[in-house]
N, C-alpha and C positions, 0 to 999 in steps of 0.2 A: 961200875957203879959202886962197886963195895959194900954193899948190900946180898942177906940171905934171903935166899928162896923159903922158904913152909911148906909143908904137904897139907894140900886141901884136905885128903880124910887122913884118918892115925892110926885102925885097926885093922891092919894087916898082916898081925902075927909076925913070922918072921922073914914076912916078903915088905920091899919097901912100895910107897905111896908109887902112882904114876901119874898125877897131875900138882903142880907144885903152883903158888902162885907169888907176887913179889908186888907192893903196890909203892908205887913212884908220886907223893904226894907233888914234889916239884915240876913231872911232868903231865899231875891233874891224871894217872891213870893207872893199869895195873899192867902184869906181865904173866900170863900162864905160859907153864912148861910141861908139856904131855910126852909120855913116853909108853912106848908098846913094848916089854919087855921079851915078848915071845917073838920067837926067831924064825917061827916057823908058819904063824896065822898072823894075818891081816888083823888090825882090831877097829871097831869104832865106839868113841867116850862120849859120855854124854857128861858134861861137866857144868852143874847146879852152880848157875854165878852168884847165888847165896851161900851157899856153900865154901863159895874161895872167898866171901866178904865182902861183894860187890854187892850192888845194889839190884836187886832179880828184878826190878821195875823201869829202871831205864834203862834206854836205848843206848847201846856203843857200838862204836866205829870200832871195826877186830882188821888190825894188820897180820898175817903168816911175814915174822921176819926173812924170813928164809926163800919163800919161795914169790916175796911180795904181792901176793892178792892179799884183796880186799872185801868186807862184807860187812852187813851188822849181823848183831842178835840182841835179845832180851832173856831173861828166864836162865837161859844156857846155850851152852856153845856146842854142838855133835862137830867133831873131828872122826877122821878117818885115816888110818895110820896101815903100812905097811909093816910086816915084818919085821921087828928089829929098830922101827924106826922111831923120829921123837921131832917134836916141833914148838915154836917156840912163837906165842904171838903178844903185840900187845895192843892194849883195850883200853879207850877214850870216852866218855860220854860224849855221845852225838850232840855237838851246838857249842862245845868246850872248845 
């Protein structure tokens, strides 16, 4: 796409962000990219869709590119990540 990602929050000292977001006016939607930096625990994010700059009141359609399910949410997205691990989804207003 040739397009950068952003880090949804900034203060993290000298650790970097773990959820990044990227929004795709052409394809009407956004892209989060979450990452669990530790190698050793399991983590789960709660990621505040106002916070990445979406709209925390409507409904989206959330694709996991990766492992293609599918769900909505509102408000925020909770992910569940293994170790080490990072995923990548993207997110439509439901009726778009």
């Amino acid at each position: 796409m040739g397009k950068t990602f952003r880090p949804v929050e900034g203060d993290y000292g000298k650790l970097s962000s773990d959820v990044f977001v990227l929004e795709s006016p052409e394809e009407k939607g956004f892209y989060l990219a979450v990452f669990n930096f530790d190698a050793e625990q399991a983590a789960v994010k709660s990621i505040s869709l106002k916070r990445a700059g979406l709209n925390a009141n409507a409904l989206y359609n959330v694709q996991d590119l990766w492992e293609g399910s599918q769900g909505e949410t509102s408000g925020e997205l909770t992910v569940s990540l293994e170790p080490a691990e990072s995923k990548i989804f993207r997110l439509t207003v439901k009726g778009n």
